[in-house]
C-alpha positions, 0 to 999 in steps of 0.5 A: 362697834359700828354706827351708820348716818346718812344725808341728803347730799344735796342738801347744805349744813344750813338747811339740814335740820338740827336733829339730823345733826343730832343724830349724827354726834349721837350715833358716833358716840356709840362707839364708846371710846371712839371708833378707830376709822370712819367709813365715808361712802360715796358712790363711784357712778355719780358726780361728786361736786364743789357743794357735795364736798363743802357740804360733806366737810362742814358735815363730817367735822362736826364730830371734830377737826381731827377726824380726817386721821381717822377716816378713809372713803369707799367708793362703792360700784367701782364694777361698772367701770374700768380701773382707769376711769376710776383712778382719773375720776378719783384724781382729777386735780382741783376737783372736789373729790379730789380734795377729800381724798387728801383731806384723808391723806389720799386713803379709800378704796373701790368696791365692787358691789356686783361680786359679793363672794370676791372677799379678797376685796373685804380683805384689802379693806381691813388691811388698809383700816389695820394701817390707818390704825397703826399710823395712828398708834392704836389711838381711836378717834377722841370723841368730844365728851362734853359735846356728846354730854351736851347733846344728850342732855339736849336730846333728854329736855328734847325728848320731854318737851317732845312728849308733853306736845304729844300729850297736849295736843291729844288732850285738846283733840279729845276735847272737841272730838265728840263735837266734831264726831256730831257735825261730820263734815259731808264736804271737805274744802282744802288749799294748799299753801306754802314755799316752791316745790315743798310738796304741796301737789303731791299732798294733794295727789295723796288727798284726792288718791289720785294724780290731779296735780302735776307734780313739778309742773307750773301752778302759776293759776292755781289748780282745783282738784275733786273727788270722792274720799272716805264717802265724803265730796272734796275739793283741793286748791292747789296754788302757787308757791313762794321763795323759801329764802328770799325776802316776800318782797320780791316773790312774783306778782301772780303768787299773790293775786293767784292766792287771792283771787282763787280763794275769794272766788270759791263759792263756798269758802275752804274749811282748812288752809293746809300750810305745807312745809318738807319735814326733812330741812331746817325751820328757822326765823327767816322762814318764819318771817318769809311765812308770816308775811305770805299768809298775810295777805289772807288777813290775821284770822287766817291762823285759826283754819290753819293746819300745818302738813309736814311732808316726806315724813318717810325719810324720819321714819324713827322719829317724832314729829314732835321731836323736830318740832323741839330740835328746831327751836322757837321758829318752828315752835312759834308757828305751832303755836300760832296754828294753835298745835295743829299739824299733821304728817304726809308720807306722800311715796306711800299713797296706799296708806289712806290712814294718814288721810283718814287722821288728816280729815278727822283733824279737819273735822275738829278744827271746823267744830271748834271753829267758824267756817274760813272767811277771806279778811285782807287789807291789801291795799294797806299791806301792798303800800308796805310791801312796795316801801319795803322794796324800794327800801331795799332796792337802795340799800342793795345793787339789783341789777347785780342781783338780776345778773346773778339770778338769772346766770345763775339759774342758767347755770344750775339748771346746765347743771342738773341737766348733767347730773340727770343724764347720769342718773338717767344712764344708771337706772335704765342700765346704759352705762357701759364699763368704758362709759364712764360719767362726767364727774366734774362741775363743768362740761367740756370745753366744747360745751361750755356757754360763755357767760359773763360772770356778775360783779358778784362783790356788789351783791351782798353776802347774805342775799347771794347766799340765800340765792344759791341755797334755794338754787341747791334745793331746786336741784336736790328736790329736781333730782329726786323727783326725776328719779322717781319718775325714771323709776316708774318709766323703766318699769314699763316693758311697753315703751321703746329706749327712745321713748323712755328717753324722750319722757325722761327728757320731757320730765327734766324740763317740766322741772327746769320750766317750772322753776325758770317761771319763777326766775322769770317773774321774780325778774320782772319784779324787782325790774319793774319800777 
């Protein structure tokens, strides 16, 4: 009996969110009584580093410590490259694959993908699981009964809460459905808010139907977009993100005066303040508080026209929203609560599906029958006192030029990092890599290469700031990534464009990413220096 899970690699334990860690004791105990191996599968053509083996650790031993007896690593497109180049990368000592494969008593073993008829490598496979089995006496993995107890248990009150949302929120629809179905918006006004690289300008792309926004790029001004949808005029306010971690405090002075200023000079005020937040990662009291104090500078009446836009909703296909709204907890539930059950799924890689912008624009309709139109109400001056007291608060409690260091080294760093990782990815799609060519695999460059830099006295910083520094850092790079992909994708299929070409648009897409974060490093930089 088999069950399957997948993850985002990138991404770490913290930021997963809690049904996707549901699902995975859920699909394990499919295998009633237990299974007997478990397969992890890595690609053999991408590198593998220190936070993709801490993350898959900390992920796989969620079904318990004992796991690692049970488990052996198939590294799949081994074809591409020459034996020793596998076993090198494979047994790099002190590397982070390295390290798992001995955490499974140095069990795996190499797929080639490109041979499907060569069943002799299907044959080794089931030799080495026949082993695994017998060094375990016949034993299969034990499954933590009252843990899959306590899931499902968990999942069914889920499942009820999730449900009796779902109707609630259809029952207050229907209520000012009519109403709404009379006074037709001809006009529709929408900003987009929410955290750095959430993806608001793809929503917006997804919106007007077409690429207005330039996903990746800076937004540092704010950016309109117009168009005709569903017969109807529309205009799109894209503005500036903030940290999804790190304290409102510190967010750049242009995200707050950009906000404001884009939204007090629009002639006619916005009908709905889309707050859009990825679907696919964790919503916990520190996002609630980062958030609350961010909208707060639109004044309290901001939450009776706003509607809460769930983006990538591709990769939870099979579940509810509701479902991760109950996973999540009371974070996530509060902010429905305070947007008064309005929210709203995107499939932003599916732009062809316009029902989803149809339902967008009904819910908006209803939201402005049953309300008056968005009127800006600020207290700046009185919030900016507290903002600055709370600052300086935490500038003593706190070493900042640590903090400086860190920031801008480790963004540096990072951004080395990706850069790496997307030459790999970029010789994989456009099928440069040659079997003798084989990828660098470690964290670090050669020696060659290596940028000398002087490391931070990172025990004056605090243990949560610094983590909530490296975990924004890790998700820059898992959204860089994937964002680069798409683009490498739609530039190989053009038959128009020479290699060097394609190289250069590649190498041009990398740094919009890069420059667009390095912008907020900088300005975050100049806030916390400034006195």
């Amino acid at each position: 009996m088999a069950g399957e899970s997948v993850w985002w690699k990138t991404f770490s334990l913290n930021d997963l969110s809690n049904i996707c860690k549901q699902q995975l004791v859920s699909r394990i105990s499919l295998t009633s009584p237990g299974p007997h191996v478990v397969l992890i599968v890595i690609r053999a053509d991408r590198p593998f580093t220190d936070s993709d083996g801490k993350f898959l650790e900390e992920y796989v031993e969620l079904m318990g410590a004992n796991i690692w007896t049970h488990t052996l690593i198939i590294f799949t497109r081994g074809d591409w490259f020459e034996r020793k180049h596998i076993e090198q990368h494979i047994q790099h000592p002190g590397s982070a694959l390295n390290l798992l494969i001995e955490k499974c008593d140095n069990k795996y073993h190499v797929f080639n993908n490109s041979n499907h008829h060569d069943r002799t490598q299907v044959t080794e496979l089931l030799k080495k699981i026949e082993g695994i089995v017998g060094k375990n006496n016949g034993r299969h993995f034990d499954i933590d009964l009252d843990k899959v107890k306590e899931v499902k248990e968990r999942w069914e009150e889920i499942q009820k809460r999730a449900s009796s949302r779902k109707h609630g929120v259809k029952k207050q629809r229907s209520i000012v459905k009519e109403k709404a179905y009379v006074h037709l918006l001809e006009e529709v006004r929408v900003v987009l808010l929410g955290w750095i690289l959430s993806g608001k300008s793809a929503a917006g792309n997804t919106i007007l139907n077409r690429d207005i926004f330039d996903i990746g790029g800076r937004t540092g001004e704010g950016t309109r977009g117009f168009g005709d949808v569903d017969g109807r005029t529309m205009t799109v306010l894209d503005t500036p993100g903030w940290w999804k971690y790190f304290t409102s405090e510190f967010n750049p002075d242009f995200i707050r005066s950009a906000i404001l200023k884009n939204v007090s000079e629009c002639k006619k005020f916005p009908h709905a303040l889309l707050l859009v937040i990825p679907a696919d990662t964790s919503f916990q009291e520190e996002q609630k508080r980062i958030i609350e104090e961010n909208m707060s500078v639109l004044g309290e009446d901001v939450w009776r026209h706003t509607i809460v836009l769930f983006t990538w909703g591709d990769r939870f296909k099979d579940v509810w929203i509701e479902q991760h709204i109950e996973s999540e907890g009371e974070a996530l539930q509060w902010l429905m609560e305070k947007c008064r059950n309005r929210y709203h799924v995107f499939d932003n890689t599916d732009k062809k599906n316009r029902a989803q912008v149809t339902e967008l624009f009904q819910k908006i309709d209803e939201m402005a029958a049953e309300n008056s139109l968005f009127r800006l109400h600020t207290h700046e001056h009185t919030d900016l006192e507290k903002s600055l007291q709370r600052r300086e608060d935490l500038m003593n409690e706190i070493g900042l030029k640590d903090v400086c260091h860190f920031l801008d080294h480790g963004f540096k760093r990072k951004a080395k990092e990706i850069e790496r990782k997307i030459e790999n990815l970029r010789m994989d799609i456009m099928d440069e890599r040659s079997m003798s060519d084989p990828p660098n695999f470690q964290d670090e460059p050669p020696d060659s290469q290596k940028e000398v830099i002087i490391s931070p006295q990172q025990d004056n910083i605090p243990e949560p700031i610094k983590t909530l520094l490296e975990r924004e850092f890790s998700r820059w790079e898992s959204i860089i990534i994937e964002g680069v992909r798409e683009s490498l994708l739609d530039i190989k299929s053009s038959f128009e464009l020479s290699q060097n070409e394609k190289r250069q648009m590649t190498e041009d897409s990398v740094q919009k990413w890069l420059k667009n974060c390095e912008h907020y490093v900088e300005h975050t930089l100049d806030k916390i220096r400034a006195p």
